[in-house]
C-alpha positions in Angstrom: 10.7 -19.1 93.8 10.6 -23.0 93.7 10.1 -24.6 96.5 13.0 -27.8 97.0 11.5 -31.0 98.0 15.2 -32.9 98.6 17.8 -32.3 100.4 21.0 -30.7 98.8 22.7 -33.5 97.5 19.9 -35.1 95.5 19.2 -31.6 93.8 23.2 -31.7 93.3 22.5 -35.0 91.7 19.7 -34.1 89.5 21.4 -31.1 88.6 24.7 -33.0 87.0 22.4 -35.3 85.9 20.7 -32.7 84.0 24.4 -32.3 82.2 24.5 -35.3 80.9 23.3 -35.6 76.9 20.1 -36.6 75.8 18.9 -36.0 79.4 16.7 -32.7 80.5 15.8 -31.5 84.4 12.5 -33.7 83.8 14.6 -37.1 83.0 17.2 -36.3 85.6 14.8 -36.2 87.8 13.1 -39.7 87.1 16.9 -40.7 86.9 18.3 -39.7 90.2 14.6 -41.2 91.5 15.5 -44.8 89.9 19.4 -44.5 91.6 17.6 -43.8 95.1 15.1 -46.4 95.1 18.0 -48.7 93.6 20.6 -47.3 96.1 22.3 -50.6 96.7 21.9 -52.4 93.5 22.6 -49.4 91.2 23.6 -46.7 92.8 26.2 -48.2 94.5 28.2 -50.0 92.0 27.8 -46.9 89.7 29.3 -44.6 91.9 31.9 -47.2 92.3 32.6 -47.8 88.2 32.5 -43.6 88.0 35.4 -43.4 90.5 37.6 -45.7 89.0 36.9 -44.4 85.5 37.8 -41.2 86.8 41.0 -42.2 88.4 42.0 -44.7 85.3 40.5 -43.0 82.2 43.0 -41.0 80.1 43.4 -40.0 76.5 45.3 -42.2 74.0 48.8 -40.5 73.0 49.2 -42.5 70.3 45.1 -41.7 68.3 43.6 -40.0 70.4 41.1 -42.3 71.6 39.5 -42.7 75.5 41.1 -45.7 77.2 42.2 -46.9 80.6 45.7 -48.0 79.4 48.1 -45.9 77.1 48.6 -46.9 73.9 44.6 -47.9 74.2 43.7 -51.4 73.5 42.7 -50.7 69.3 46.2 -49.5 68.9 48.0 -52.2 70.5 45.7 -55.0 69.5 47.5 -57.8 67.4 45.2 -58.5 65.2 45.0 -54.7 63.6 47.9 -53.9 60.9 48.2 -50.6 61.2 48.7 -50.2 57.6 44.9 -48.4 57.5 44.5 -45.7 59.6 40.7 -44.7 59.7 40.3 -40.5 60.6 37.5 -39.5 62.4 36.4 -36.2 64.3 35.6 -37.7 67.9 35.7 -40.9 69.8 32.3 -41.2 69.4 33.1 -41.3 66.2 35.4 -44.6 66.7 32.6 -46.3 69.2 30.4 -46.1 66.3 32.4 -46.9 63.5 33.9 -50.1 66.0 30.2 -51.0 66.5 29.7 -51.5 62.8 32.5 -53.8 62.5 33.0 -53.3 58.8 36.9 -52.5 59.4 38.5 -54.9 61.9 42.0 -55.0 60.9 42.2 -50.5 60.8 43.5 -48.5 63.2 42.2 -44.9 64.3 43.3 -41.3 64.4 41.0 -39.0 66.6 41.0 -35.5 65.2 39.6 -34.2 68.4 37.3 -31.7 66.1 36.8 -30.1 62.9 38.4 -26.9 61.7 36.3 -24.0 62.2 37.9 -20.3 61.9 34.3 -18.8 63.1 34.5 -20.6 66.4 38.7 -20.1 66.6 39.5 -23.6 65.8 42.2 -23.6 63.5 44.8 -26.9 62.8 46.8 -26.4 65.9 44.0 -27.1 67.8 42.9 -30.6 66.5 45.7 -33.6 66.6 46.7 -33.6 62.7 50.3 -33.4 63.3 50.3 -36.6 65.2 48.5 -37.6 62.5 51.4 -36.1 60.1 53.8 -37.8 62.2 52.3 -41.6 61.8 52.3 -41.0 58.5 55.5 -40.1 58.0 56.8 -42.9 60.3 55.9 -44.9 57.5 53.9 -48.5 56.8 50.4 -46.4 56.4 49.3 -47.3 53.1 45.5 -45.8 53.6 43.8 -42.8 55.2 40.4 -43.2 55.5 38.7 -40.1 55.9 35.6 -40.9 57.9 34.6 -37.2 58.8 30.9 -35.9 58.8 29.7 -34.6 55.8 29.2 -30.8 57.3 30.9 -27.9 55.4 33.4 -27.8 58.7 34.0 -32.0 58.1 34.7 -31.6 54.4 37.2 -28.1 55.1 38.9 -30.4 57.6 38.8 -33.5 55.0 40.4 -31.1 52.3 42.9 -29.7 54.7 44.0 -33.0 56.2 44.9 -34.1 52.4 46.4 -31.3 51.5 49.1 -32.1 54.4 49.7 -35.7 53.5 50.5 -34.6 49.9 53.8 -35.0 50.0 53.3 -38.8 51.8 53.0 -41.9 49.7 49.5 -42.8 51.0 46.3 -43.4 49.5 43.9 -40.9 50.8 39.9 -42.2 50.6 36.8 -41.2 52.0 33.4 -42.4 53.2 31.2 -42.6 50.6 28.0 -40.2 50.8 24.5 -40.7 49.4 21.9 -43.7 50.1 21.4 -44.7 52.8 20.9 -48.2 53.7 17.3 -49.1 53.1 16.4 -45.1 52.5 14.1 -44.2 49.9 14.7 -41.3 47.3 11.8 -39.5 48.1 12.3 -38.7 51.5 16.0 -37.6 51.0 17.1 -34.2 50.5 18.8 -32.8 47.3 22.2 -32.5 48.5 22.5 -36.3 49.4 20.7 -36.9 45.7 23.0 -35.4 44.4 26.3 -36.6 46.4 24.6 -40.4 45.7 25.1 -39.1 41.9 28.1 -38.3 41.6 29.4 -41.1 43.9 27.8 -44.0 41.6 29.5 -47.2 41.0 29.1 -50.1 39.1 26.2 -52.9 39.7 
């Protein structure tokens, strides 16, 4: 049996620390150290900036995106058109895509998952009608399908097209192969082949 060397609430705090992504028990516990010997300059304002994003942080009902207002600031931002509606599987997803900066003026539509019949997740469990539904309120001209290039991403890509047949929207995806400053001979065969097959002109 281990013997505890804190009180209760610092094990409590290592122990959702230990929740978090990307941290173990061993780097919860040199994080919940650094909070305690920071208690007024970190610790404080963090438990501060966690309560109000708990009380203000929701889920946007227009794509599906994390926000403290609702529509969330991407969907109400002037400056996007809304004609291009990029579709991606989580909002991490969006951060990352946003971060890159290649697509400014597109909006977003958060899938909220891929399909997956082996782990129950079938189409009413991911938001494609409300993407259905922005489709069909018209002035989308592209779908972007940014999905990951997993057998359940491309299922979902494939199904998510098969539903906006009827629409008159142009439905592309990301391309796959190369990647930026990648050399061939460390890349597997699938993405070979996928860079192949997606070749374009020089």
């Amino acid at each position: 049996m281990s013997k505890r060397i804190a009180g209760p609430e610092i094990e409590k705090l290592i122990q959702l620390l230990s929740k978090v992504p990307g941290l173990g028990p061993r780097s919860a516990r040199r994080a919940a150290l650094h909070l305690i010997k920071k208690k007024d300059q970190l610790m404080g304002p963090l438990a501060g900036a966690m309560a109000e994003a708990y009380a203000k942080v929701g889920t946007c009902s227009v794509c599906g995106n994390v926000d403290t207002v609702d529509p969330c600031n991407i969907c109400t931002d002037p400056r996007r058109e809304g004609t291009v509606i990029i579709v991606v599987e989580d909002v991490a997803d969006l951060w990352a895509l946003e971060r890159a900066g290649a697509m400014t003026a597109a909006r977003y539509h958060v899938l909220g998952g891929t399909l997956s019949p082996l782990d129950g997740i079938g189409p009413d469990d991911l938001n494609i009608a409300g993407l259905v539904d922005r489709v069909a309120a018209g002035g989308v001209s592209e779908i972007i399908l940014a999905v990951n290039a997993t057998v359940e991403g491309q299922t979902t890509a494939h199904y998510v097209t098969d539903r906006l047949a009827g629409f008159d929207v142009k439905v592309t995806r990301l391309a796959h192969g190369v990647p930026v400053g990648g050399e061939l001979d460390y890349l597997d065969d699938g993405t070979l082949a996928a860079a192949l097959r997606a070749r374009t002109n020089f």
